[in-house]
C-alpha positions as a Markdown table, in Angstrom:
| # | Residue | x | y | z |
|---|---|---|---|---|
| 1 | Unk | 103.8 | 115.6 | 109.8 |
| 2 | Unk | 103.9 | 118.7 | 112.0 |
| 3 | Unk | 101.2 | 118.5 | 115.1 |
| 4 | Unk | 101.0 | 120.7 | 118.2 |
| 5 | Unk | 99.0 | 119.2 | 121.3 |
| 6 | Unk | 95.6 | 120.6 | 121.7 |
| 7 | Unk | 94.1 | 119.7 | 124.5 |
| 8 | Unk | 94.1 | 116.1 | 124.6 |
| 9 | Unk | 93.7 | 116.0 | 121.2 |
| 10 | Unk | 96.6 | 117.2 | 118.4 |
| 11 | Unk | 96.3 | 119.3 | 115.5 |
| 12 | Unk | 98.1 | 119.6 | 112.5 |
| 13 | Unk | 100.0 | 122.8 | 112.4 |
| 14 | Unk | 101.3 | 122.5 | 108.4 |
| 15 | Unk | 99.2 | 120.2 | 105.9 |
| 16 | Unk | 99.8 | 116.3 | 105.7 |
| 17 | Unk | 99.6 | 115.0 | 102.3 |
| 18 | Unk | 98.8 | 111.7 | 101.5 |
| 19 | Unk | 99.3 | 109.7 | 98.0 |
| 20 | Unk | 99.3 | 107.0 | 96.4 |
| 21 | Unk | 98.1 | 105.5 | 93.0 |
| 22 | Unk | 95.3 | 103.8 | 94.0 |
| 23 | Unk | 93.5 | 106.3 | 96.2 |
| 24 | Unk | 95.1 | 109.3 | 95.0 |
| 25 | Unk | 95.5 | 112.5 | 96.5 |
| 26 | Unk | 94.3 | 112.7 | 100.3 |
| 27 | Unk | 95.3 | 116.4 | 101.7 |
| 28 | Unk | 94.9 | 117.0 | 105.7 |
| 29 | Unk | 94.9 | 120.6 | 106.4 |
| 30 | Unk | 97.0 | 122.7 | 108.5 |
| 31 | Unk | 94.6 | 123.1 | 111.6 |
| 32 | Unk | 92.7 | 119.8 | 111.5 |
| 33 | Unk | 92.1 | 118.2 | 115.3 |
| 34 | Unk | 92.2 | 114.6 | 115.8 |
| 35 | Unk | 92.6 | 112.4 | 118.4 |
| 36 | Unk | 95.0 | 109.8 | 116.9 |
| 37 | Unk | 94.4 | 106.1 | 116.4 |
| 38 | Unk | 91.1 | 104.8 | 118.7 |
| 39 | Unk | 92.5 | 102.7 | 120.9 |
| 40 | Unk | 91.3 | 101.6 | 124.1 |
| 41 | Unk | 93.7 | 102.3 | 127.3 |
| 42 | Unk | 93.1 | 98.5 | 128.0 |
| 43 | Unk | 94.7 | 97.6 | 124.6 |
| 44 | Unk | 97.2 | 99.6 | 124.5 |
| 45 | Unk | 99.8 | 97.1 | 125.6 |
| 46 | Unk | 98.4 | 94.1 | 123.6 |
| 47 | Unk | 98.9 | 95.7 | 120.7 |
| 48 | Unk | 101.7 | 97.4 | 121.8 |
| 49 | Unk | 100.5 | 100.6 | 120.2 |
| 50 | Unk | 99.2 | 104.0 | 121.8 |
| 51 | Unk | 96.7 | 106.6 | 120.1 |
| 52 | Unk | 100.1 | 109.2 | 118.8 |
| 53 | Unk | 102.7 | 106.3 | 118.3 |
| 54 | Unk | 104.5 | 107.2 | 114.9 |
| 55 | Unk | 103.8 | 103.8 | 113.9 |
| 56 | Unk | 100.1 | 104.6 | 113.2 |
| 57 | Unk | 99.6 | 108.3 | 113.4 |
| 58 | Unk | 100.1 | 108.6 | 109.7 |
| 59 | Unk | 97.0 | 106.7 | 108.9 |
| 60 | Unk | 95.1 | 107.9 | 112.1 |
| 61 | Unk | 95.3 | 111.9 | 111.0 |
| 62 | Unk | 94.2 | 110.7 | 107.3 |
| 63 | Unk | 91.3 | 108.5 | 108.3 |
| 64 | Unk | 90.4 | 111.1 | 111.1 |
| 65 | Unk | 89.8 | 113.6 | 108.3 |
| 66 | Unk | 88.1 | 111.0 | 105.6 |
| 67 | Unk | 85.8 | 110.2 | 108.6 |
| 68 | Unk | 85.6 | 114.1 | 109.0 |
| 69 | Unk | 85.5 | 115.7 | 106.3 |
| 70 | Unk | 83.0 | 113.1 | 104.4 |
| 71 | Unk | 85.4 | 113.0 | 100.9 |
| 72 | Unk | 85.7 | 108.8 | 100.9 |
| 73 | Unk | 83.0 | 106.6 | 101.9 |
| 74 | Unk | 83.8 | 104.9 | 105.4 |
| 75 | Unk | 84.4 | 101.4 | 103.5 |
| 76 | Unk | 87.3 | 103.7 | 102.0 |
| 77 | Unk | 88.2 | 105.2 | 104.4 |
| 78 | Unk | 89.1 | 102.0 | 106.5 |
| 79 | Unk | 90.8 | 100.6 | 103.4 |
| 80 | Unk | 93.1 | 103.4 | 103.4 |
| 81 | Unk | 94.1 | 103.2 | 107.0 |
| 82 | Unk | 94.8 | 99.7 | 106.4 |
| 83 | Unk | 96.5 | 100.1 | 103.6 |
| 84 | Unk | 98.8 | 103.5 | 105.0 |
| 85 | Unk | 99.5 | 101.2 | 108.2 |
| 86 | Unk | 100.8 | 98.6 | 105.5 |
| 87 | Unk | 102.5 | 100.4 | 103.3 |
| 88 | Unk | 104.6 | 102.1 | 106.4 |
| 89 | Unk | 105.7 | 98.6 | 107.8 |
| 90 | Unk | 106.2 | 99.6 | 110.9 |
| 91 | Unk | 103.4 | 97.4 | 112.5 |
| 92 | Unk | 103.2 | 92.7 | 112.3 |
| 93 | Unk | 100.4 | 91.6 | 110.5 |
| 94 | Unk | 98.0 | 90.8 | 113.4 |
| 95 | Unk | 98.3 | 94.4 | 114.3 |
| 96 | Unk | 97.1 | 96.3 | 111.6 |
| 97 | Unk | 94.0 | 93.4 | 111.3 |
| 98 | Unk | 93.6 | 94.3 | 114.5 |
| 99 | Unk | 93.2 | 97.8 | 114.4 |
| 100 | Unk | 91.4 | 97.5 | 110.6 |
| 101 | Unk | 88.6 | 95.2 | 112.2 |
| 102 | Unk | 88.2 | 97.3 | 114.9 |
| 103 | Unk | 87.4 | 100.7 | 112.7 |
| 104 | Unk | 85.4 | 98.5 | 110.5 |
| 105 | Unk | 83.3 | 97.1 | 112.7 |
| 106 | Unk | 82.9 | 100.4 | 115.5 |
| 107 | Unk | 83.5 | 103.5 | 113.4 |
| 108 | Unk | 80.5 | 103.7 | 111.3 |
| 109 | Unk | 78.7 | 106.0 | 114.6 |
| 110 | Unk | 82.2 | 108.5 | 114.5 |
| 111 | Unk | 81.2 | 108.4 | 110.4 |
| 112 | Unk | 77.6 | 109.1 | 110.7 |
| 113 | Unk | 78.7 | 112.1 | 113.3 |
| 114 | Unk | 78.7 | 115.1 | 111.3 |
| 115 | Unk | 80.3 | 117.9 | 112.3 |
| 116 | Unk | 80.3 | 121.5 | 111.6 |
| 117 | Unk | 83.9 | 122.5 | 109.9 |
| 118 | Unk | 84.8 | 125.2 | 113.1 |
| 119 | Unk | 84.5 | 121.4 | 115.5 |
| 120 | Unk | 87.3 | 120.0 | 113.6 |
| 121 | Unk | 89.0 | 122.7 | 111.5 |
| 122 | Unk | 90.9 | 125.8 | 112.1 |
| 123 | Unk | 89.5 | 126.7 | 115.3 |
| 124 | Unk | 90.3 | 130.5 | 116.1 |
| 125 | Unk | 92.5 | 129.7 | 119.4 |
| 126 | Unk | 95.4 | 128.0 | 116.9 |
| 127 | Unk | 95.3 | 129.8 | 113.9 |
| 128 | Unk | 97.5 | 132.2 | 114.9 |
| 129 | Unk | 100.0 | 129.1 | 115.6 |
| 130 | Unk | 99.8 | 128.1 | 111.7 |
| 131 | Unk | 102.3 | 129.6 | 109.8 |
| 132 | Unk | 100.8 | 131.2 | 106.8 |
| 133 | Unk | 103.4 | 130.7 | 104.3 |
| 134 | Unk | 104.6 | 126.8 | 104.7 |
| 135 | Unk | 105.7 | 125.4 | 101.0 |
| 136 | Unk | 104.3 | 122.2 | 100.3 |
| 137 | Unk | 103.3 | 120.6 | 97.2 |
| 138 | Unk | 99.6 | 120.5 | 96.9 |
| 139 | Unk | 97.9 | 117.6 | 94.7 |
């Protein structure tokens, strides 16, 4: 995954594509701002784990945009994240249970929030940072 900072946040600066036989085919555009895994400052070293840490931000960008982007119910959505964080292994047991309960029980208000695409999409400051011909295999 390609990201540039934005901000506090990061965006994605080529697509991020996600599959895998279950839930199928989960593309993350090029240009999509999210603010990594939602974890408190206070947690950070009980879980051992920051927002941008490589061992979640796979399945923080993916359930960023299902939250997003509306295209999986949120009980799918958390599944997913759960299930990227798993298939990775990079995290123990109690951590991804961890992080799982907390989307699943305080995410449903960052579901509900709807958003119009230029809040979390391609906003006109980076697209000239997005390189316009990247080859990638789409779904």
């Amino acid at each position: 995954m390609i990201t540039g900072n934005f901000g506090k946040m990061k965006i994605t600066l080529a697509p991020f594509i996600y599959y895998d036989h279950w839930h199928g085919c989960i593309e993350v555009p090029a240009g999509f701002i999210f603010d990594g895994a939602s974890i408190p400052r206070f947690a950070w070293s009980t879980l051992g784990v920051t927002p941008y840490d490589p061992k979640v931000v796979a399945a923080a960008v993916v359930h960023d945009w299902l939250y997003n982007s509306k295209v999986k119910s949120k009980k799918d959505a958390d599944a997913i994240f759960y299930y990227i964080m798993e298939h990775q292994g990079l995290l123990s047991p109690s951590q991804m249970r961890l992080m799982y309960t907390a989307v699943k029980l305080f995410g449903g208000k960052a579901y509900k929030k709807l958003l119009n695409d230029n809040e979390f999409l391609c906003p006109d400051e980076v697209i000239n940072y997005i390189e316009p011909e990247v080859n990638y295999k789409h779904c």
